[in-house]
Wavefront OBJ file of the C-alpha trace (Angstrom):
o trace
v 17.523 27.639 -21.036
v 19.118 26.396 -17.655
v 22.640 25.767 -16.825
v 24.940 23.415 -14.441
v 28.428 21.895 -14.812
v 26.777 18.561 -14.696
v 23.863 16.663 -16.003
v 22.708 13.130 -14.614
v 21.211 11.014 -17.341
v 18.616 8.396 -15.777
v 16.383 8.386 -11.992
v 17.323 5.456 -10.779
v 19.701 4.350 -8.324
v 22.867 4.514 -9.827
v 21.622 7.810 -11.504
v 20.401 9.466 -8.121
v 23.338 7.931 -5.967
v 25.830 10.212 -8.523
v 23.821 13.034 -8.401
v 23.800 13.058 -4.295
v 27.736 12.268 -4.662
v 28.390 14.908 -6.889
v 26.436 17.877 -4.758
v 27.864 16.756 -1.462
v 31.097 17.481 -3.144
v 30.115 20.715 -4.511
v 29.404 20.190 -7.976
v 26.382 21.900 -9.553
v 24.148 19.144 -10.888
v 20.892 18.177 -12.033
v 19.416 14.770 -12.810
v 17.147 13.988 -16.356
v 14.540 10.875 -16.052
v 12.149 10.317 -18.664
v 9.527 8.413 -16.324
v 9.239 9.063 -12.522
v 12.231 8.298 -10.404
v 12.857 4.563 -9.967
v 11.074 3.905 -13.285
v 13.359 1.259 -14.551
v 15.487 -1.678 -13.032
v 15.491 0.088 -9.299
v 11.959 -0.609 -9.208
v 11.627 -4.166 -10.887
v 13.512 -6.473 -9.356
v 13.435 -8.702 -6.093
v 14.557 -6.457 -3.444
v 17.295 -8.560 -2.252
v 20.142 -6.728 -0.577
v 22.809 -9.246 -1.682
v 25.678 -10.393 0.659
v 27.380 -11.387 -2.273
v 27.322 -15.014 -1.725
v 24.964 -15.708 -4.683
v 28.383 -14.599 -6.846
v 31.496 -15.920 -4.713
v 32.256 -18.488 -6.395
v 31.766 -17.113 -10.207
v 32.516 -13.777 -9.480
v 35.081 -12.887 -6.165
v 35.168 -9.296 -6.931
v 32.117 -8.942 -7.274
v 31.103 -10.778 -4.001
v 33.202 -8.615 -1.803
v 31.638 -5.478 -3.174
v 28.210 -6.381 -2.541
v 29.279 -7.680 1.409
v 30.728 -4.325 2.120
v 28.569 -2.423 0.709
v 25.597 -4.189 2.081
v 26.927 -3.225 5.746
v 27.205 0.275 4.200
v 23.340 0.953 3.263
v 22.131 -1.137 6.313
v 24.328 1.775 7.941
v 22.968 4.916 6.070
v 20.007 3.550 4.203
v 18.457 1.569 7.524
v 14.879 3.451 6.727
v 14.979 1.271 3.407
v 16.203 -2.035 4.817
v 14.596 -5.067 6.455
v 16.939 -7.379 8.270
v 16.355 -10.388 7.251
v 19.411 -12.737 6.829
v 19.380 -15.322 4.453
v 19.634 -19.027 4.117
v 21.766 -20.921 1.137
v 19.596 -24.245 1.011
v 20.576 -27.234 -0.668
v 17.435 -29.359 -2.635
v 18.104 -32.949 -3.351
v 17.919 -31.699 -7.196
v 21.338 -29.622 -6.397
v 24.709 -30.669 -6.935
v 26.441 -31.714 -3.520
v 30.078 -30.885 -5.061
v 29.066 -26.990 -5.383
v 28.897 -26.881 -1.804
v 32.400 -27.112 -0.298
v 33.824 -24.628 -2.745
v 31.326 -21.801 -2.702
v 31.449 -22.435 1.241
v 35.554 -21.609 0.665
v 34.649 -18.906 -2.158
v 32.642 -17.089 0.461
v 34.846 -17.354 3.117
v 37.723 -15.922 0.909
v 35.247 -12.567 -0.014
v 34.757 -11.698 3.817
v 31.180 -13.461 3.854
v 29.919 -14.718 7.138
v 28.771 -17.882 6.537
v 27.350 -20.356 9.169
v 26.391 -23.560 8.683
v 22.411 -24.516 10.308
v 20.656 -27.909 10.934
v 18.516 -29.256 8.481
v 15.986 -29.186 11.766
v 16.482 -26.239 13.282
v 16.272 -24.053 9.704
v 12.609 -25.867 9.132
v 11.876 -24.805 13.099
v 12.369 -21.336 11.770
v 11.393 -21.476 8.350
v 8.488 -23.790 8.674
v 6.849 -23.971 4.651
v 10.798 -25.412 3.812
v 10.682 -28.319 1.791
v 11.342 -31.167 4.393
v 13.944 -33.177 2.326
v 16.695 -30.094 2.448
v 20.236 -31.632 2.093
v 21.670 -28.812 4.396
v 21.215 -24.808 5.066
v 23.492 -22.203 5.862
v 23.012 -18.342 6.975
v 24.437 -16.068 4.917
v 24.022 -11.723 5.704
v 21.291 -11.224 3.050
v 18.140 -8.967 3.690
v 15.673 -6.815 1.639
v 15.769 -3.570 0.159
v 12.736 -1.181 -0.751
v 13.952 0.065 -3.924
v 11.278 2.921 -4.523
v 12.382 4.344 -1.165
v 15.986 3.780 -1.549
v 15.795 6.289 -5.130
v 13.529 8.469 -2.988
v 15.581 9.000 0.011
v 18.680 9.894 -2.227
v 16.963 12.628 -3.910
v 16.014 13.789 -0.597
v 19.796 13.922 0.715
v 20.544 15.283 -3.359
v 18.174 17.955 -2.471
v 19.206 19.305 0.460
v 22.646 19.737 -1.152
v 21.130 22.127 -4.218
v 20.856 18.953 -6.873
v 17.252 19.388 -8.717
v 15.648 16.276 -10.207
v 13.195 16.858 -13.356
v 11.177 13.645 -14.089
v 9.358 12.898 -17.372
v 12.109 14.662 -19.040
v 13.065 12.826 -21.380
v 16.830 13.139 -23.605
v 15.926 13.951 -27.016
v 20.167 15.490 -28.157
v 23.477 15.669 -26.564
v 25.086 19.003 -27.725
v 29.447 18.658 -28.533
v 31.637 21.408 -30.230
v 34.930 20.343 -31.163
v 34.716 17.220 -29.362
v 33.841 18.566 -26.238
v 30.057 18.230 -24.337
v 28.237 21.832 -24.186
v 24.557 20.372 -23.303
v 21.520 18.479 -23.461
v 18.066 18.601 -24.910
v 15.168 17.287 -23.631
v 11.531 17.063 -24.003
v 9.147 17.591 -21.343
v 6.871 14.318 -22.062
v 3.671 15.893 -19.651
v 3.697 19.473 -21.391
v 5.740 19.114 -24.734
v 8.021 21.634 -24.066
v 11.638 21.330 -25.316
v 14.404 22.202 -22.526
v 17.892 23.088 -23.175
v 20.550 22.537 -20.650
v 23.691 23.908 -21.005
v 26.530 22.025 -19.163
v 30.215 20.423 -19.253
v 30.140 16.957 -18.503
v 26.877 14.381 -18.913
v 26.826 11.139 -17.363
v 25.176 8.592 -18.816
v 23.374 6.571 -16.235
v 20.524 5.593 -17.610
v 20.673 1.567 -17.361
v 19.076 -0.569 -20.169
v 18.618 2.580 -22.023
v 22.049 3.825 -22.047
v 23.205 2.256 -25.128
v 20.818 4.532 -26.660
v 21.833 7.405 -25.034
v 25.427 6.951 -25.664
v 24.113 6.959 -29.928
v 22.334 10.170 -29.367
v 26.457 11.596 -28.995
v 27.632 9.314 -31.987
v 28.991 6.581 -29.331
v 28.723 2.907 -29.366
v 29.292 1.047 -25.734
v 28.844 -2.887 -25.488
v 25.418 -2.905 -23.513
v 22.403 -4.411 -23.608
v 18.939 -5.140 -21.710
v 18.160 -8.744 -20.270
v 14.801 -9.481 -19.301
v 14.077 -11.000 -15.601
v 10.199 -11.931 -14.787
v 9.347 -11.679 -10.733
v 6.175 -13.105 -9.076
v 4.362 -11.443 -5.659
v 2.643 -13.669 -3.599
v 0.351 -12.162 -0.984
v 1.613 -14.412 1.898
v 4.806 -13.860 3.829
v 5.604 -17.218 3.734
v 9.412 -16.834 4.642
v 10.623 -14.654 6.948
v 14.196 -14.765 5.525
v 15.718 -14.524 1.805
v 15.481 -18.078 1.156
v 18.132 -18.915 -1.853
v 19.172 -22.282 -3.724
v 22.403 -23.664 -3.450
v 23.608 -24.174 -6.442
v 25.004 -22.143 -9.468
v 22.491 -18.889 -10.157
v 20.446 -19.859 -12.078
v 16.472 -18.776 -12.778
v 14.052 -18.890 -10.120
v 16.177 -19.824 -6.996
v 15.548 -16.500 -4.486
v 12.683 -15.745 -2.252
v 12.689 -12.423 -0.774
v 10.072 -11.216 1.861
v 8.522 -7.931 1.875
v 6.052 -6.876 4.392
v 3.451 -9.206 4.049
v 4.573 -10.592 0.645
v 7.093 -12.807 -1.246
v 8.509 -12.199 -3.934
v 10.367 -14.930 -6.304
v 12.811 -14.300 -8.848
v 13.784 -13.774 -11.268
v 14.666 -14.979 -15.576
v 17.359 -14.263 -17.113
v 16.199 -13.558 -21.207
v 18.052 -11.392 -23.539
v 15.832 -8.874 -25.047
v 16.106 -6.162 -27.679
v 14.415 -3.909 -26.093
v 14.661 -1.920 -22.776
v 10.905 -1.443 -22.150
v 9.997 -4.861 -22.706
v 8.467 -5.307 -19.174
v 5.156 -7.147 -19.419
v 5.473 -10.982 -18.238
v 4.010 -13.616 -19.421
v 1.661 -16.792 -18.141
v 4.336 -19.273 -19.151
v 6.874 -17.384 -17.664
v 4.771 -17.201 -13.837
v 4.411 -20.809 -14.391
v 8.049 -21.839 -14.838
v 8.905 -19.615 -11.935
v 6.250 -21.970 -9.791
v 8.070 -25.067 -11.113
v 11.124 -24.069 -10.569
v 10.709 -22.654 -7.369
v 8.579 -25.857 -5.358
v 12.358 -27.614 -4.361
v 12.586 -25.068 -2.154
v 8.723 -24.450 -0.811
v 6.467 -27.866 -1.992
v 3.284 -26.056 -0.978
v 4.287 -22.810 -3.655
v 1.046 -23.505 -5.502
v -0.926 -22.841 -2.757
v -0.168 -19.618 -2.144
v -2.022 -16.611 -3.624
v -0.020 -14.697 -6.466
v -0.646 -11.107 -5.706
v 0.930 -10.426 -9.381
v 3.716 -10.655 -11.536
v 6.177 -8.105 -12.957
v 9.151 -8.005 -15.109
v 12.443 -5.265 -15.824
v 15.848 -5.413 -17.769
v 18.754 -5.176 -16.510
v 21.787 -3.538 -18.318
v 24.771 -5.570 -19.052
v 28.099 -5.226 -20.196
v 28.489 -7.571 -23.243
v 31.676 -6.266 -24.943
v 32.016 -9.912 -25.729
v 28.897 -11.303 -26.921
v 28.258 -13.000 -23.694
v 24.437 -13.096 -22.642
v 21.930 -14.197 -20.036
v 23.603 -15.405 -16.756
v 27.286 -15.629 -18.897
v 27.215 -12.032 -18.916
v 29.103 -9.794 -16.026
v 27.387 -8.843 -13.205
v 29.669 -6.312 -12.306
v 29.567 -2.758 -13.216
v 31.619 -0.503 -15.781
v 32.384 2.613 -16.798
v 33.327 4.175 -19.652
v 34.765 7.515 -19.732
v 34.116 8.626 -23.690
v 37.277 11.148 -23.738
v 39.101 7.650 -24.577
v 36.511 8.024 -27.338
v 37.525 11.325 -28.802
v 34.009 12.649 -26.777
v 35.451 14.883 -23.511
v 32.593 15.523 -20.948
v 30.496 12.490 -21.350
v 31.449 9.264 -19.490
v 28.773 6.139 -19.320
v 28.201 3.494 -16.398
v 26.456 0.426 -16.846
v 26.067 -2.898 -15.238
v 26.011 -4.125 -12.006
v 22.942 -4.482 -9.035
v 21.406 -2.257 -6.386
v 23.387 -3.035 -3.275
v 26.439 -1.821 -5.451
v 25.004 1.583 -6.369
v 26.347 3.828 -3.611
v 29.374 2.375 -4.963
v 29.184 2.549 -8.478
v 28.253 6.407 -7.773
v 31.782 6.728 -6.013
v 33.720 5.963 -8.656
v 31.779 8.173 -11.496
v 31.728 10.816 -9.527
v 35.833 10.474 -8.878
v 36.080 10.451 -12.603
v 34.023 13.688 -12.738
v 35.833 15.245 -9.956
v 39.013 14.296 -11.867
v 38.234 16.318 -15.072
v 36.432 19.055 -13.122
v 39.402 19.161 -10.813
v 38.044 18.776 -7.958
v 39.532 16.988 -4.958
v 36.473 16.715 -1.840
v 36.119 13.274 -0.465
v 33.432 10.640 -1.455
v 31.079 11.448 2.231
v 28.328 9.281 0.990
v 29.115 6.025 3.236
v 29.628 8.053 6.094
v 26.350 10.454 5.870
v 23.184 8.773 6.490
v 20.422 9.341 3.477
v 17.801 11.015 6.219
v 17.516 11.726 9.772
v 15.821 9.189 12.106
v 12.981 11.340 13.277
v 12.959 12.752 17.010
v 10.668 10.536 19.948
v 8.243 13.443 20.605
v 7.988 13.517 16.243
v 6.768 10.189 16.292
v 4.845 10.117 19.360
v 2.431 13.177 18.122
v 2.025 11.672 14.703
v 0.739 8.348 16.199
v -1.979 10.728 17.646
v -3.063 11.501 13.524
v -1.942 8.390 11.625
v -2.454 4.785 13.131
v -0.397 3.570 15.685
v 0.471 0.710 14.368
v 1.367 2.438 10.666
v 3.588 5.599 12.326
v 6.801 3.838 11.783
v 5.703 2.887 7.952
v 5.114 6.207 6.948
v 7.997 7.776 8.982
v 10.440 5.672 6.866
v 8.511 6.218 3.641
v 8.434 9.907 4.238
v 12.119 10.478 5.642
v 13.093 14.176 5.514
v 9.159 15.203 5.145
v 8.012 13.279 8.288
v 7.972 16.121 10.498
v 6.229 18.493 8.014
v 3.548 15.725 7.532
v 2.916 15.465 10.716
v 2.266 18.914 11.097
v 0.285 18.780 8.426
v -2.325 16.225 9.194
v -2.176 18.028 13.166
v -3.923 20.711 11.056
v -6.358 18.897 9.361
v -9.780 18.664 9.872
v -9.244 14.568 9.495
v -6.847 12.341 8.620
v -8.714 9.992 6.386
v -7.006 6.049 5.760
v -6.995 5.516 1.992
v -5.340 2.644 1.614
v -5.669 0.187 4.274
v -3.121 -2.294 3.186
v -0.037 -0.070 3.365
v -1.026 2.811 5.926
v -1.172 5.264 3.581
v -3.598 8.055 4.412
v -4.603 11.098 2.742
v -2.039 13.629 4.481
v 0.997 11.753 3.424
v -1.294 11.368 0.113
v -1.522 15.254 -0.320
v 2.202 16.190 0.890
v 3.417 13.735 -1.988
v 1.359 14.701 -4.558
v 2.135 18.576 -4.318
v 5.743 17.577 -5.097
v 6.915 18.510 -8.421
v 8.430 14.974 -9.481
v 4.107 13.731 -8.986
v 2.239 13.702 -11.819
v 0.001 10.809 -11.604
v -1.789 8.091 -9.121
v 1.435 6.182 -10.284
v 4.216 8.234 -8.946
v 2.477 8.429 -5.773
v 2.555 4.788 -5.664
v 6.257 4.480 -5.780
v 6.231 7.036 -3.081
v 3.605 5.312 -0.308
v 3.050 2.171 -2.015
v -0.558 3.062 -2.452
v -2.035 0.517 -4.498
v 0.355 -2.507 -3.405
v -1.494 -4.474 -1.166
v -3.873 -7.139 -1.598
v -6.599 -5.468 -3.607
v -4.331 -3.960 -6.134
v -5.548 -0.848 -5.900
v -9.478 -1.973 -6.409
v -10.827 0.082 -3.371
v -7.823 2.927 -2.908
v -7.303 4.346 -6.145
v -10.345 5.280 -6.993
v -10.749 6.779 -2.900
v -7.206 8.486 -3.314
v -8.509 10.600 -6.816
v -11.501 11.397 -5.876
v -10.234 12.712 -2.026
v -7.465 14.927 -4.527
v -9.880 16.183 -6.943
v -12.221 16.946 -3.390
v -9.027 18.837 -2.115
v -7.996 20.749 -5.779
v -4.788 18.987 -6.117
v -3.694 19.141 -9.686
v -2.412 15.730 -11.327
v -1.311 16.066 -15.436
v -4.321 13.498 -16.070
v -8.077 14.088 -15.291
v -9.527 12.075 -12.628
v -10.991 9.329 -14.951
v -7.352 9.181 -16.739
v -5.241 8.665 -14.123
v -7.608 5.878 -12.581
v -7.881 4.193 -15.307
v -4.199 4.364 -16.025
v -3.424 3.237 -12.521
v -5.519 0.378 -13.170
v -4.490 -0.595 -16.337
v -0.443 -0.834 -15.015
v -1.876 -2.909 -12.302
v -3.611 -4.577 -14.660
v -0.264 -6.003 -16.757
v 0.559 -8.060 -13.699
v -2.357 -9.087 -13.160
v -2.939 -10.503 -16.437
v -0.082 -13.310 -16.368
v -1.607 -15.130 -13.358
v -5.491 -15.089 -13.925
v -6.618 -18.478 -11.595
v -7.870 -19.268 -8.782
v -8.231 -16.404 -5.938
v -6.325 -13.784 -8.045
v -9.349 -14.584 -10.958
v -12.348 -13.584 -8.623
v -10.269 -10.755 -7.062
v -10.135 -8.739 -11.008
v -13.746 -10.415 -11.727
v -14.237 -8.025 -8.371
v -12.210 -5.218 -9.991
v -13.785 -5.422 -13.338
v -17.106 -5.344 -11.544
v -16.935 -2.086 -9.954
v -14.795 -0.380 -12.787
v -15.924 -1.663 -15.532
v -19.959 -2.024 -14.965
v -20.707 -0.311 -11.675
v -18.299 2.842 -12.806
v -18.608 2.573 -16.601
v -14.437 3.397 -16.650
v -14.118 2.183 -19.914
v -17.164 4.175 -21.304
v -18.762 1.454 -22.879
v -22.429 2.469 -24.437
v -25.656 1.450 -23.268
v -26.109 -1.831 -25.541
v -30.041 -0.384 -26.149
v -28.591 2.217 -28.336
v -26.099 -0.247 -30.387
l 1 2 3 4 5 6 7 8 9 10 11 12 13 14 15 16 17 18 19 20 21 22 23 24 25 26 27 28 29 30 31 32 33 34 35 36 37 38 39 40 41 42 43 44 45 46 47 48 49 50 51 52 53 54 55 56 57 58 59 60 61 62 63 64 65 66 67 68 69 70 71 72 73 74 75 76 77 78 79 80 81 82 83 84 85 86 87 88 89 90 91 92 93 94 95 96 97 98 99 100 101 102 103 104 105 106 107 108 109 110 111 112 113 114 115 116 117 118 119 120 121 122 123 124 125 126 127 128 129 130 131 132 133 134 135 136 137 138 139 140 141 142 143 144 145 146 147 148 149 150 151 152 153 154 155 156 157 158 159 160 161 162 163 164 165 166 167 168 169 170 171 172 173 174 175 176 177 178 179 180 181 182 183 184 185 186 187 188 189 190 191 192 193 194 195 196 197 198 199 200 201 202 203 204 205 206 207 208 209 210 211 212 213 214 215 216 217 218 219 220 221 222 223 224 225 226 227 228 229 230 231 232 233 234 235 236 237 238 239 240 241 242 243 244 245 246 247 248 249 250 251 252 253 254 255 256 257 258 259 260 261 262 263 264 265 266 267 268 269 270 271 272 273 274 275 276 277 278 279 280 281 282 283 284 285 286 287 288 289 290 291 292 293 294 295 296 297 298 299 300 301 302 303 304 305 306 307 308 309 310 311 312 313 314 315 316 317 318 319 320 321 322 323 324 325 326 327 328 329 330 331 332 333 334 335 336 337 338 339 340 341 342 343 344 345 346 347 348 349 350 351 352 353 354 355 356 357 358 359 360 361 362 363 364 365 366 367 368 369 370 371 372 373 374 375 376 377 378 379 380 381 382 383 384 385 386 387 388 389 390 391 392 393 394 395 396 397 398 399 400 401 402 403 404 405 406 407 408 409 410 411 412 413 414 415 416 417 418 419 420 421 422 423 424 425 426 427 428 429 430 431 432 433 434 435 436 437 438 439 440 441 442 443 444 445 446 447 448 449 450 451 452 453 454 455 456 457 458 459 460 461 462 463 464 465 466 467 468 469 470 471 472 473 474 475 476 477 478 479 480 481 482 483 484 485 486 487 488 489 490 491 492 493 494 495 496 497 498 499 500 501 502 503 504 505 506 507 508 509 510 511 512 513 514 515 516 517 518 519 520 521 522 523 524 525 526 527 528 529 530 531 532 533 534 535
């Protein structure tokens, strides 16, 4: 049995951005997530820190959200943002009398917005399509939305919240209309946990309509399905988007080395339906070669798909649907203690946070300030930190893992001072086997997969061919512990890398799991096939 005043239903942004809100104000809280942290939409979608021009001409309110809270996280969050900027480009397939008004519509939400020669944006953008109708700049950039969950429960931390992942809800405990806990089942041992608290928030995105059932509720949401595909070229430097209404397919986003395009828009039934499809990748390619005619060309590293929760309390779905958040405090239900929050997109979650956790404050009494756009999530780590760890980690990779890591940096570095070695594991993200070891002792690590949201071991360009099975055995060499044997949590690791894989099997990307399949599968016997002589 444990007990706090408040328990956070769902690890992902929204979910970890209330729990930091509510323990900088004082409120005892702890967070629930049935996966790892970022399991769900926070870690399946483009990355695009939006400026809010993509919505100011459907949606005004929402625009000027997005614009102020994107100079909010670049502010807080910097560790987790890219600058970018963006460019609004306008394809010959794109209708000229959209342009004027979102110009105005943009203007009216306080978004910079600067018109750019058709010349001069293919000077700096040089794989644009050559018969552009005209560009603007617009104050987009990128977001690493692994790290963005991460560093939150690093500032939640340090203010007494506790996170407990692979939990998952199983009851929601009322008497006499009132919220006195929460069950939940422990999905790595089996155990059953029983919290008892006062309030519950329900923040667990495409899954919340079913959480809000599990306390005899009904709220108007429900998943939509958007497919993404990775290319393994950074073949725009900025977020390159279409201008016209949104619409599928119209946003590149770099990353690092890669690009990712997105995203559908398909209403689904189910909040776990996440595996794309080849038909899917290849309407993405279509759509996408206004913008870069050369799309084809480039490598797909993968492709990947998540839901996204909307609020549909009137049967609107797809792109019709709101983009902005909601909440839904469930004493208006009969229900006191439990309010729900749905909707809405990752620049907006510091945001969205705010305002649940004024509601909560509100019933609980409670009248400290909202903090959270003033406090950065971490520290920036001190000159003579960063000059000894280039001295154990590669130069060129110290600033990587010093934004990956955040409040552990300095602890990691002192760590892999006092190791015998230091040894690279994966060669495409800098990750090496200190910041390995420091991440897998944590208590939210359980598999090769959590500790690729942390580093993002097992991103790069072989898809984890040569570091995951380098990473598992340099554990198992060390005695760290992970939930799954050895064998189990490679081939799991695989196999997830494997689903978006799967959707875009030609050319370069076919001999690259060929490769894969080769050492796993016949060198390394992973699958345990027999010796055909004894068949």
């Amino acid at each position: 049995m444990k007990q706090t005043t408040v328990v956070v239903i769902g690890g992902g942004a929204t979910g970890i951005g209330i729990l930091r809100d509510l323990c900088m104000r004082g409120i005892p809280a702890l967070l629930l997530e049935q996966g790892g942290l970022a399991h769900g939409t926070s870690s399946r979608f483009h990355g695009l820190l939006h400026s809010g021009a993509r919505y100011a001409v459907s949606d005004s309110e929402s625009a000027r959200e997005c614009i102020e809270e994107n100079a909010i996280l670049r502010r807080i969050g910097k560790q987790c943002v890219e600058e970018t900027e963006g460019f609004f480009a306008r394809t010959p397939l794109d209708d000229p009398l959209f342009e004027a008004p979102w110009v105005k519509a943009c203007e009216r939400a306080g978004i910079s917005v600067e018109q750019v020669d058709v010349q001069e944006a293919r000077r700096l953008e040089p794989n644009l399509a050559p018969d552009l109708r005209s560009v603007y700049r617009v104050p987009d950039s990128c977001v690493d939305g692994f790290r963005l969950v991460w560093h939150n429960a690093m500032s939640a931390r340090r203010y007494g919240g506790e996170v407990l992942t692979y939990h998952e809800v199983t009851g929601i405990r009322q008497d006499n209309g009132r919220i006195t806990g929460v069950t939940a089942k422990n999905r790595i041992t089996g155990e059953t946990l029983s919290i008892e608290c006062a309030f519950v928030v329900n923040a667990a995105g495409s899954w919340s309509g079913q959480i809000a059932h599990m306390a005899g509720l009904d709220v108007s949401v429900s998943p939509d399905r958007g497919t993404l595909v990775v290319f393994n070229h950074r073949f725009t430097s900025r977020v390159i988007n279409r201008l016209h209404k949104s619409s599928d397919g119209d946003i590149f986003v770099p990353h690092g080395s890669i690009t990712i395009l997105g995203t559908t828009s398909t209403p689904t039934d189910r909040p776990d339906n996440t595996t794309p499809t080849s038909e899917e990748v290849l309407r993405l390619l279509q759509i996408g070669e206004p913008l870069f005619p050369d799309l084809r060309s480039y490598r797909i590293l993968r492709a990947f798909a998540g839901t996204r929760p909307l609020y549909t309390p009137s049967n609107a779905t797809g792109r019709a649907a709101s983009r902005n958040f909601h909440i839904v405090d469930h004493h208006e239900d009969g229900l006191a203690g439990m309010a729900s929050i749905f909707g809405g997109k990752l620049t907006t979650y510091r945001l969205m946070a705010e305002k649940m956790t004024d509601l909560v404050c509100r019933h609980m009494n409670v009248s400290a300030p909202c903090r959270t756009a003033e406090e950065p999530l971490v520290a920036d780590p001190p000159q003579d930190t960063l000059r000894k760890a280039a001295r154990y980690f590669p130069a060129h990779g110290v600033g990587l893992v010093a934004e990956r890591l955040g409040d552990a940096f300095a602890e990691v570095v002192d760590e892999a001072a006092g190791a015998s070695d230091n040894e690279l594991l994966c060669e495409c993200e800098m990750v090496s086997m200190t910041e390995v070891e420091y991440v897998a002792r944590d208590p939210a690590t359980h598999s090769l997969h959590d500790i690729r949201l942390r580093t993002r071991l097992g991103m790069g360009t072989c898809q984890g061919t040569f570091c995951s099975l380098r990473t598992i055995g340099a554990l198992t060499e060390r005695g760290v512990p992970l939930s799954l044997s050895p064998t189990e949590n490679v081939r799991a690791f695989l196999q997830e890398r494997w689903r978006g894989l799967r959707p875009a099997l030609w050319s370069a990307q076919l001999k690259e799991i060929e490769l894969g399949r080769a050492i796993y599968a016949a060198t390394l016997n992973l699958d345990g096939a027999r010796n055909e002589q004894e068949n």
